[in-house]
C-alpha positions in Angstrom: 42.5 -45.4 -105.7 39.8 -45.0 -102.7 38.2 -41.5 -102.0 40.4 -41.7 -98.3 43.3 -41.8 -99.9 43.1 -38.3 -101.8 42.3 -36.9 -98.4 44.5 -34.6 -96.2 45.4 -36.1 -93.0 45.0 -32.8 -91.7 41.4 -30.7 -92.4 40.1 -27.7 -91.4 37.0 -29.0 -90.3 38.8 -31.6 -88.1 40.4 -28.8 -86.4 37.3 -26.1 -86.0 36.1 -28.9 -84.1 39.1 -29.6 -81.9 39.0 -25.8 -80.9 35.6 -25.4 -80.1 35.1 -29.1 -78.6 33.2 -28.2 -74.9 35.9 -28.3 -72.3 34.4 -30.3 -69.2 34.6 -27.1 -66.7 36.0 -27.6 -62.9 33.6 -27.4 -60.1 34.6 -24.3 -58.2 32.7 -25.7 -55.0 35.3 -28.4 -54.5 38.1 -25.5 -54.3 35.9 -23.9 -52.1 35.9 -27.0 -49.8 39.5 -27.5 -50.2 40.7 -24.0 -48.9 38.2 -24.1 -45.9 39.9 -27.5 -44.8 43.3 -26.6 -45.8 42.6 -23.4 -43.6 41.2 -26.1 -40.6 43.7 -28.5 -41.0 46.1 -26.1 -40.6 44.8 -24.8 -37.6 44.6 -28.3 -36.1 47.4 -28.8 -36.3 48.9 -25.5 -34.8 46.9 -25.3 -32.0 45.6 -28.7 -31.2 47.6 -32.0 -29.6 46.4 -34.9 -31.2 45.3 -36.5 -28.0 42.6 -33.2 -27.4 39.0 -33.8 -26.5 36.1 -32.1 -27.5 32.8 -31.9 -25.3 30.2 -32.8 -26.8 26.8 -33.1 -25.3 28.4 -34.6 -22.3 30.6 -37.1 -24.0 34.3 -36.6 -24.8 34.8 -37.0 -28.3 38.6 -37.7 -29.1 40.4 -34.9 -31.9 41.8 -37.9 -34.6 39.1 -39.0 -36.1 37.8 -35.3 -36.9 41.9 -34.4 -38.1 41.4 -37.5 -40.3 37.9 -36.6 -42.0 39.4 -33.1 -42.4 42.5 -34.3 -44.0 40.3 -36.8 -46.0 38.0 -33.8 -47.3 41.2 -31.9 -48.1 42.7 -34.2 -50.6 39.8 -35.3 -52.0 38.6 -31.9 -52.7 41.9 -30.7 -53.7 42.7 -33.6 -56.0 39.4 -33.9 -57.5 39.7 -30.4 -58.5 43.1 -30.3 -60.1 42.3 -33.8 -61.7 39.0 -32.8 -62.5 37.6 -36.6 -61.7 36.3 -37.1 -58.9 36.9 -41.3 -58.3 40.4 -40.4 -58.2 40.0 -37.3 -56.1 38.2 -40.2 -53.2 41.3 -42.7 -53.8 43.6 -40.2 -53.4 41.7 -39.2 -50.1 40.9 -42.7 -48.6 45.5 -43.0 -49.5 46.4 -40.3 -47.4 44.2 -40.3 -45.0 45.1 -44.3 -44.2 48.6 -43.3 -44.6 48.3 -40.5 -41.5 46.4 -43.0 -39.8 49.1 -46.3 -40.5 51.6 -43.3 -38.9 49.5 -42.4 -36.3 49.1 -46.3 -35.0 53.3 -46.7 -35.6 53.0 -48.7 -38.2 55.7 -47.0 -39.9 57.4 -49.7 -42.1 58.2 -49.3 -45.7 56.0 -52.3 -46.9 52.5 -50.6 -45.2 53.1 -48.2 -47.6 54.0 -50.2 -50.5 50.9 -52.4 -49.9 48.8 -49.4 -49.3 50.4 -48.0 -52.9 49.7 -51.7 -54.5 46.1 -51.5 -52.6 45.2 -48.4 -54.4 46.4 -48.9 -57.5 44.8 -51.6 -57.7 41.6 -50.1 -57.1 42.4 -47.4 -59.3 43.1 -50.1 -62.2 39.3 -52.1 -61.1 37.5 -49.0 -61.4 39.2 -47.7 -64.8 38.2 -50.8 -66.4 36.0 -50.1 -69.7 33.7 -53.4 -70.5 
């Protein structure tokens, strides 16, 4: 008989270490970030029409693309801190921010979002990879 085979599956030691293993803590500022662009999303989209312009040193800067960097910044930072990883936090981002913007241009047909879903995934599944 081998010396492994007298052994307890389960040891004491084994589990002192499981319990007092470091837990990988959440960044608070990405919370932080996600309620100030919840709380700015929300209030674009309450009291701004999408086609709104902003002055900006003499140039009139179009509303969407600042509604789709906010939206982007909230799902990132939301998703990054519930998931506590942040490469999926940025795909889940970049998805929903395309997605708003697919609907924005009409392109509202079931197979945009299926490729976009197959797109990501995808992605997801290149950057997971372990060599």
């Amino acid at each position: 008989m081998s010396a492994n085979s007298c052994q307890p599956p389960f040891s004491v030691s084994k589990y002192a270490k499981l319990i007092f293993m470091k837990r990988r803590k959440k960044p608070i500022w990405l919370l932080i970030v996600g309620l100030l662009s919840l709380a700015i999303f929300i209030y674009l989209i309450v009291f701004l029409s999408p086609n709104f312009q902003v002055a900006v040193f003499n140039f009139q800067v179009p509303i969407f693309p600042v509604f789709l960097l906010i939206s982007f910044l909230l799902f990132f930072s939301i998703s990054s801190f519930v998931l506590n990883n942040m490469r999926r936090g940025i795909f889940i981002g970049l998805f929903a921010s395309t997605y708003l913007l697919l609907r924005f241009l009409d392109l509202t047909h079931i197979f945009f979002l299926i490729m976009l879903l197959i797109l990501f995934v995808t992605l997801e599944m290149f950057f997971s990879y372990k060599k």
